[in-house]
N, C-alpha and C positions, 0 to 999 in steps of 0.2 A: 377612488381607491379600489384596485382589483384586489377580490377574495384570495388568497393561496388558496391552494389543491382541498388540501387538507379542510378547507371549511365546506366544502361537499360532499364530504365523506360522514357515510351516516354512524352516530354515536354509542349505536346498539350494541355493538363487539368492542365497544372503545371501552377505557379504564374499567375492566371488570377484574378485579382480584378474588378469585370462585374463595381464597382459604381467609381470606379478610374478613372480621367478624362485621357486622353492619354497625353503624353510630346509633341510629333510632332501631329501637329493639320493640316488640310487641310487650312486652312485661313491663317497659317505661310508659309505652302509653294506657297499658292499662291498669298500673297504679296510678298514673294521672287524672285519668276518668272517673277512678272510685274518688280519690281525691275532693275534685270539686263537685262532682253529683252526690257525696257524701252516702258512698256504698260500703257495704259490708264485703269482705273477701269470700268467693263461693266458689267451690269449682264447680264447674260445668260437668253433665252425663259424663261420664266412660265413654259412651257410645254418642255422636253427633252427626250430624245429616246438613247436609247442603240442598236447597230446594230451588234454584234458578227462580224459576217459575213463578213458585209462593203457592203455586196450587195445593200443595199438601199444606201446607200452614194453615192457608184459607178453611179447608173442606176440617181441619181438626179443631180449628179455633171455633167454626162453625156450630159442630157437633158437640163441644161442651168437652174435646179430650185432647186439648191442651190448654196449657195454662201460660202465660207470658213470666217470664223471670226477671223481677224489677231491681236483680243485684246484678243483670249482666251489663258490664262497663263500656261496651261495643259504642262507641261514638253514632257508625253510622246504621248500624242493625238491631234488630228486638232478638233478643232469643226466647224458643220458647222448649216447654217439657211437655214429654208426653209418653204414657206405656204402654208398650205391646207384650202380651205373655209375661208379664214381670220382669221384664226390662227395661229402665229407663228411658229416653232418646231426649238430647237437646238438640233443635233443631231452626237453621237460619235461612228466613226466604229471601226472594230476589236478588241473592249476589252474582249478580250475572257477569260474564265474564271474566277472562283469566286473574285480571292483575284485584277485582275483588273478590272472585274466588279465591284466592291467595294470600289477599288482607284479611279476612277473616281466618282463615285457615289457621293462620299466623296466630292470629287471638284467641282462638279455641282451643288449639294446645298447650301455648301458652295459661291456658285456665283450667289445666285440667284432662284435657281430650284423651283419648289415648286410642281411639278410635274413630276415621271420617270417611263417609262412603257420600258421596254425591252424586244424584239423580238427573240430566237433564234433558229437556227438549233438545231433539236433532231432526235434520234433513238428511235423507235418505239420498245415498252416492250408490251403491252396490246393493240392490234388491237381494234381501232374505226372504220378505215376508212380505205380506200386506200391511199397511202401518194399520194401526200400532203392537209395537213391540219392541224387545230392548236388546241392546247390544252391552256386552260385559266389555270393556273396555282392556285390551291385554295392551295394546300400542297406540301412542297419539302421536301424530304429524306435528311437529314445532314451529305451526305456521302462527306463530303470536310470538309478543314481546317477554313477558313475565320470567317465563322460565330460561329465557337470556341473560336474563340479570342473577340468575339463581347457579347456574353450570355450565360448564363447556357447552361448545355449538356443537351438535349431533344432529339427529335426521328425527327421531324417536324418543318418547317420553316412554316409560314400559311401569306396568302391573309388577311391584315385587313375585317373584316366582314364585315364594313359597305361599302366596294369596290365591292362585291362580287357581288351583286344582282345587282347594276344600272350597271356594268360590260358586266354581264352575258347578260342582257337587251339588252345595248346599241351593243352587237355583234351579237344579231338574226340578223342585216340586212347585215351582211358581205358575200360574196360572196360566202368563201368558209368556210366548218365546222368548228364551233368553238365549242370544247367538255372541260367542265371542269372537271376537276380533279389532279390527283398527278403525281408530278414526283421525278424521282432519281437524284441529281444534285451528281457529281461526280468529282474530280480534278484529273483524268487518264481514258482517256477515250479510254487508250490500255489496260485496263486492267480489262474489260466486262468483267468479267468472263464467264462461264456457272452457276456457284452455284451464283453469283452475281445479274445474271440475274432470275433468279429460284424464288432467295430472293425478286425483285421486282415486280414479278408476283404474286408472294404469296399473295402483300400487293395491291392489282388492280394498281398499279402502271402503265400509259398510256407510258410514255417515259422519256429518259434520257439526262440531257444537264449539264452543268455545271456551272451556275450563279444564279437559281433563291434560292435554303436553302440560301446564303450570301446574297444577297441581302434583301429578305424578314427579316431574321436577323437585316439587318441594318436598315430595317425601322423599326422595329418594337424598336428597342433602341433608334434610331436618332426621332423616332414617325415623320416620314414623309411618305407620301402617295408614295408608289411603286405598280405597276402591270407587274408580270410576265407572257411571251406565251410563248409557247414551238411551234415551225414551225415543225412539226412531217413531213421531206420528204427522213426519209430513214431506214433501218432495220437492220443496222450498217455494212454496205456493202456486205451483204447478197444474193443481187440480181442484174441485171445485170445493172438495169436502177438507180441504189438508189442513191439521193443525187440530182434530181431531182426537182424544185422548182416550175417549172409552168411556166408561161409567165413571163419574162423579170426577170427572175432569181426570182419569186417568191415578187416581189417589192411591186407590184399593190393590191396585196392581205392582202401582212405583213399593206401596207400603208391604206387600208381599217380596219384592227386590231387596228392600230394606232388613226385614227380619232374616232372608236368606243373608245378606253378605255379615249381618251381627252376629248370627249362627256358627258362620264358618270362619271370622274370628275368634269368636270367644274358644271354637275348639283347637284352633291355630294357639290363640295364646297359652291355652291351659298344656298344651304339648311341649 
């Protein structure tokens, strides 16, 4: 039996209705979870952090300043709390890449959120700096799946505008560089090309990670406040020291990024 056409044809831009609400909603599965894990209903910080990495999870849980939250319903994540300055933060490590950057994302506002900045490791396309250092994320490259499934096809995932500027602000006082600009979020990140990379340098693209085009996606559908950083500390294994973060695996610095982009919501919101 020969295939028709049509079964070569890839399914990613296929039946997508962007106004269609979804069947499985994140508020069903997370009555579900409280459900059978027999939880209490809690919400989550205001203020919530995405950690790729887990490095800042590790280095706080280490130090005795967080604490694990045994009412968060998350199937596949821990969440944990923790304060800076009299601020709350709950915060989810290792959800690396887009489409579980996303799954969670989904969960934490659902629970509460009202605020999500995530931090990740990136490879350096477009030299600023010497790594490490961070790029604010204004535009991401839609080279992933996720945020296909979330809105029209477009080129560019974008930083709410009105995030941008008290953002940009509130990160002059951070320790280490913070440069805004673009990056390539990608779901294969063994598969760097050369002509890949070529392609992102063309477009001044600074570096490559894989969460913020989905994310920014989702907020800009869900219309909730997200800010993406790129931690630019490597040049995708290129050199001999790359993957290097800094002090305390680069904690201290990402946690300085953090208090800037809560800073410059909370004066965003209170306006």
């Amino acid at each position: 039996m020969t295939d028709s056409p049509e079964s070569d044809s890839s399914p990613l831009l296929e039946a997508k209705e962007f106004d269609e609400s979804s069947v499985f909603t994140p508020e069903a599965l997370l009555e579900n979870a409280r459900r059978q894990k027999d939880l209490p209903e809690r919400s989550v910080p205001d203020i919530c952090v995405l950690d790729p990495d887990g490095d800042i999870v590790r280095h706080l849980t280490a130090a005795g300043a967080a604490r694990k939250d045994d009412a968060w319903p998350g199937y596949h994540t821990d969440l944990y709390r923790f304060k800076r300055n009299g601020v709350e933060f709950g915060i989810v490590g290792c959800a690396v890449g887009a489409s579980f950057a996303v799954l969670v994302a989904e969960q934490l506002f659902a629970a509460g959120c009202r605020f999500l900045v995530s931090v990740t490791s990136s490879g350096q396309i477009v030299p600023k700096d010497d790594p490490p250092y961070f790029v604010l994320i204004e535009r991401a490259l839609r080279d992933e799946g996720t945020s296909h499934h979330y809105d029209t096809p477009s080129r560019y995932a974008t930083l709410r505008d009105e995030l941008l500027a008290p953002v940009e602000a509130a990160c002059e006082s951070v320790s280490r560089p913070v440069y805004t600009g673009a990056t390539w979020t990608t779901d294969a990140p063994f598969r760097e090309t050369e002509t890949a990379i070529q392609r992102a340098e063309s477009e001044d693209i600074l570096a490559v990670e894989m969460e913020a085009a989905a994310l920014y996606t989702f907020a800009a559908v869900r219309e909730q406040p997200v800010v993406c950083f790129a931690h630019v500390t490597n040049q995708m294994g290129q050199t001999e020291e790359d993957f290097e973060k800094g002090e305390a695996d680069g904690t201290r610095d990402a946690l300085e990024v953090i208090d800037a982009a809560a800073t410059a919501w909370q004066s965003w919101f209170e306006q």
